[in-house]
MARVO-327804 format. One record per residue (C-alpha): residue number from 1; x, y, z; chain. Coordinates in pm, 1 decimal, decimal comma. Layout:
  seq        px        py        pz  mol
  NUM         X         Y         Z    A
...
***
This chain:
  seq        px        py        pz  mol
    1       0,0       0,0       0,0    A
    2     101,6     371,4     -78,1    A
    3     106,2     549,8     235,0    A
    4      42,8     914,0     299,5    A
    5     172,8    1065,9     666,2    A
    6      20,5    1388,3     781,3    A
    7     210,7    1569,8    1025,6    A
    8      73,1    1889,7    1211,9    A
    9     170,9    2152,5    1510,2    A
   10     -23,0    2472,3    1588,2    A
   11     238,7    2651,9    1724,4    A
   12     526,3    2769,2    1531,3    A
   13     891,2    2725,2    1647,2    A
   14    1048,2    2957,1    1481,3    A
   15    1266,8    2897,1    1165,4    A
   16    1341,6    2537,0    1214,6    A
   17    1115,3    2230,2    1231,8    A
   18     979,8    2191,1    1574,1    A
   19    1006,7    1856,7    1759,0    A
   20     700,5    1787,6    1767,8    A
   21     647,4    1757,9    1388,5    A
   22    1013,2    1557,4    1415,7    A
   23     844,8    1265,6    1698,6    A
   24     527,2    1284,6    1440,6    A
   25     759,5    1186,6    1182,1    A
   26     920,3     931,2    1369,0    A
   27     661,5     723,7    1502,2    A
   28     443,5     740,0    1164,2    A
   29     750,1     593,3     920,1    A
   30     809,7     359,0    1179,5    A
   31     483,7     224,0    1181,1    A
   32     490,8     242,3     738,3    A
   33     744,6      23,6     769,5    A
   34     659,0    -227,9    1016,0    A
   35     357,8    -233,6     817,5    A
   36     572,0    -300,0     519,4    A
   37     404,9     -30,1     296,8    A
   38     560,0     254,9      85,5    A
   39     578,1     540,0     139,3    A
   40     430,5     756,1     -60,9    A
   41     418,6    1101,6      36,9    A
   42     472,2    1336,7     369,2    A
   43     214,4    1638,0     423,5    A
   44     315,3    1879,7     696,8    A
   45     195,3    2156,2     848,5    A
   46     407,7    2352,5    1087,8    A
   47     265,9    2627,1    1305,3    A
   48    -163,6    2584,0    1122,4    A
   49    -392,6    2562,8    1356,0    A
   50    -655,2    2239,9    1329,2    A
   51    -968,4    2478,5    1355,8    A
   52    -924,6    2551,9     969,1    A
   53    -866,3    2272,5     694,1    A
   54    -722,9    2545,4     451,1    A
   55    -387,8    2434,3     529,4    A
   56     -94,2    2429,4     242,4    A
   57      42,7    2051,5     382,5    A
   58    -294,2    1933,2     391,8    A
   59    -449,6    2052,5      58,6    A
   60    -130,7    1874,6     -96,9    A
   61    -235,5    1567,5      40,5    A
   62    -642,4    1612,9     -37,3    A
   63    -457,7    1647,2    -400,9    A
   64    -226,8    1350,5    -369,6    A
   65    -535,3    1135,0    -344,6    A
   66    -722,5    1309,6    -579,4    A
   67    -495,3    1211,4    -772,4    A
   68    -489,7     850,0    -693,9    A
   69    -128,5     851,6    -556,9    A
   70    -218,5     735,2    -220,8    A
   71    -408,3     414,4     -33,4    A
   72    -385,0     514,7     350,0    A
   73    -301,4     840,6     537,1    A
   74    -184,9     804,2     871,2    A
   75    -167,0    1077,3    1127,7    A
   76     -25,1    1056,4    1519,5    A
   77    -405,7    1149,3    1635,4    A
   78    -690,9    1280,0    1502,8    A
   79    -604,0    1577,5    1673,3    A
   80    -354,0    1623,6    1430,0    A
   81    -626,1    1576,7    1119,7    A
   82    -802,5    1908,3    1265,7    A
   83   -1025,3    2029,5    1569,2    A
   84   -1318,4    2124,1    1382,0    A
   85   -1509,4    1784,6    1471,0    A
   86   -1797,9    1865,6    1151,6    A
   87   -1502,4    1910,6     944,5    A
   88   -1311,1    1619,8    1065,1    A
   89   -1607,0    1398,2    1051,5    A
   90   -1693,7    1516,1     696,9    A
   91   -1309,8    1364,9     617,5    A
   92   -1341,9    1063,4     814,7    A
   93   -1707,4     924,3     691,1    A
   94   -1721,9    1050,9     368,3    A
   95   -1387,1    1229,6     179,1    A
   96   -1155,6     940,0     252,6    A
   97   -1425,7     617,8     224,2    A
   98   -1569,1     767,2    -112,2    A
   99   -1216,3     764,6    -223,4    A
  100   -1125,5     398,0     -89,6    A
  101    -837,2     590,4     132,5    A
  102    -802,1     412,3     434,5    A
  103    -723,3     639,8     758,5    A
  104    -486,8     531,9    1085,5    A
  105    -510,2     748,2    1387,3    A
  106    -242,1     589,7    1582,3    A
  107    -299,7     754,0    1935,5    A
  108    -673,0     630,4    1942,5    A
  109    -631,7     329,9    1753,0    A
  110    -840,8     407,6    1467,4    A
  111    -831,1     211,3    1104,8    A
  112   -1091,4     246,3     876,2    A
  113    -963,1     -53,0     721,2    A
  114   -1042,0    -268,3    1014,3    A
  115   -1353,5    -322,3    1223,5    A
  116   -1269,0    -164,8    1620,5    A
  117   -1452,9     -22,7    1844,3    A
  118   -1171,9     263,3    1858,3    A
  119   -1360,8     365,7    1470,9    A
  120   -1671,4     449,0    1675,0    A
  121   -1542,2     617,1    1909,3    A
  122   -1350,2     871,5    1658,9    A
  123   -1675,6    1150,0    1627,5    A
  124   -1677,1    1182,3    2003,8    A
  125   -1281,2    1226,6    1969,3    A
  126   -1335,3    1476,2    1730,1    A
  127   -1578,8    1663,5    1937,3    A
  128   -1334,4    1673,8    2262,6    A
  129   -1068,0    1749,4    2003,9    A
  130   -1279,4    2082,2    1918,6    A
  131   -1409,3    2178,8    2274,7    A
  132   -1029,6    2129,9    2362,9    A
  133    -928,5    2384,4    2114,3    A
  134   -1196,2    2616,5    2203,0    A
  135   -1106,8    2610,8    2589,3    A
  136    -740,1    2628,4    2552,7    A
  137    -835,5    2941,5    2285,8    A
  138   -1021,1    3076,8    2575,3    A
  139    -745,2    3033,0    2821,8    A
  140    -505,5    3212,1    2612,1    A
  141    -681,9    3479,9    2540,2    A
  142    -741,0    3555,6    2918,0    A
  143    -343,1    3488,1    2996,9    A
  144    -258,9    3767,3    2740,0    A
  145    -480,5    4002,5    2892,8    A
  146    -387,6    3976,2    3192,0    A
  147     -19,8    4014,6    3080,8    A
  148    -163,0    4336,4    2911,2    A
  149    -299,1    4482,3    3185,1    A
  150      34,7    4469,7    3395,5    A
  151     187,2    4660,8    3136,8    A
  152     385,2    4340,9    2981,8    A
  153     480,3    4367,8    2612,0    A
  154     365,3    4071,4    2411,1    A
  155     533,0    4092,4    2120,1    A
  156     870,8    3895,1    2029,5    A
  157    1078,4    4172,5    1898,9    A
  158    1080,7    4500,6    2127,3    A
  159    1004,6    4802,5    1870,6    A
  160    1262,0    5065,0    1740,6    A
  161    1361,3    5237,8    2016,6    A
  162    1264,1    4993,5    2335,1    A
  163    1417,5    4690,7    2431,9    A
  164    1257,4    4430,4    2669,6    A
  165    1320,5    4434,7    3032,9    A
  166    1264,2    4279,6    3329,2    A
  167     944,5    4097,5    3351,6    A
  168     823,6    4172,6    3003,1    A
  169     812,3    4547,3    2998,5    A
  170    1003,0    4839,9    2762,1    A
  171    1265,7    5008,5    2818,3    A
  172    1358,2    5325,6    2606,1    A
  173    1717,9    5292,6    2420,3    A
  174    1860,7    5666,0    2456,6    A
  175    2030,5    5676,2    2113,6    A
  176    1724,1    5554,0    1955,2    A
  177    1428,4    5694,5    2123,3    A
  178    1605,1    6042,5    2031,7    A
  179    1584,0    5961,4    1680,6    A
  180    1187,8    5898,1    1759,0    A
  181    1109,5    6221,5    1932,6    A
  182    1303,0    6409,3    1646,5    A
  183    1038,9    6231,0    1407,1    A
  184     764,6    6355,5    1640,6    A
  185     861,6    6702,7    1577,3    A
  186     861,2    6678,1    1232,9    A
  187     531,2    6469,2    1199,0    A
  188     398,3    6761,1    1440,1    A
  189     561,1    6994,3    1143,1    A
  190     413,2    6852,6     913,9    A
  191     703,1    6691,4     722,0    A
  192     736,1    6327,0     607,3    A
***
């Protein structure tokens, strides 16, 4: 069998490959080749949320079976797939069956091209995968605020004319921050 592996993170790690997507990657060819299959393609998507399935890594492989280049896609979890659970279900009981794709989700022990009781328990997965999402959204949201509110810059790069400080907040940088006020006093001028 050709074999497809999906590999996704939300987060980004900055310029490299995190190690999350490199464990994904690890376990998945493993199991290709115990399996003895080939394989036949690796879709990834670094740093894409699972809320949204317009994802560059993923449309590749929706297009890899399009066009008939692939017999199974495996992913580390249906987490990984996505968190929207109508969107995930739409994939998993109708996309890849009407294409005669068969899906492995490794971490709940789902195969579509074998009768468990792990295949019926993938929508209710998918629906803690999306309430999961949502929550942790939630929490995240509130975190930042509250950083916000203390006066804590977010951001990962101070601005021109600031650098970061203790405990998150800005500090002026004398050589700089006169360049700033000078360009106050012309904006205030009216010059560009």
């Amino acid at each position: 069998m050709r074999a497809a592996i999906y590999l996704r993170l939300s987060r980004e790690d900055g310029e490299k490959e995190s190690e999350s997507i490199r464990s994904q990657r690890v376990l998945l060819e493993k199991e290709v080749r115990c399996r003895k299959w080939t394989l036949a393609g690796e879709f990834v998507d670094d740093g894409v949320s699972g809320l949204t399935f317009q994802r560059p890594g993923f449309s590749a492989l929706c297009q890899a079976v399009e066009e008939g280049k692939v017999d199974v896609v495996l992913v580390k979890d249906l987490s990984r797939l996505g968190r929207d659970y109508t969107a995930t279900g739409y994939y998993l009981d109708h996309y890849f069956p009407r294409r005669g794709i068969r899906f492995l989700s490794l971490g709940e022990g789902i195969d579509t091209g074998v009768q468990t009781s792990a295949n019926d328990f993938a929508p209710f997965q998918s629906v803690i995968n999306d309430l999961y999402a949502r929550d942790i959204s939630r929490k995240v949201r509130a975190a930042l605020a509250a950083r916000r509110e203390t006066g804590r810059f977010m951001g990962s790069c101070a601005p021109y004319g600031y650098r970061k400080g203790e405990n998150g907040r800005l500090l002026p940088v004398p050589t700089e921050a006169a360049v700033i006020r000078g360009m106050a006093v012309w904006f205030f001028w009216g010059k560009g």
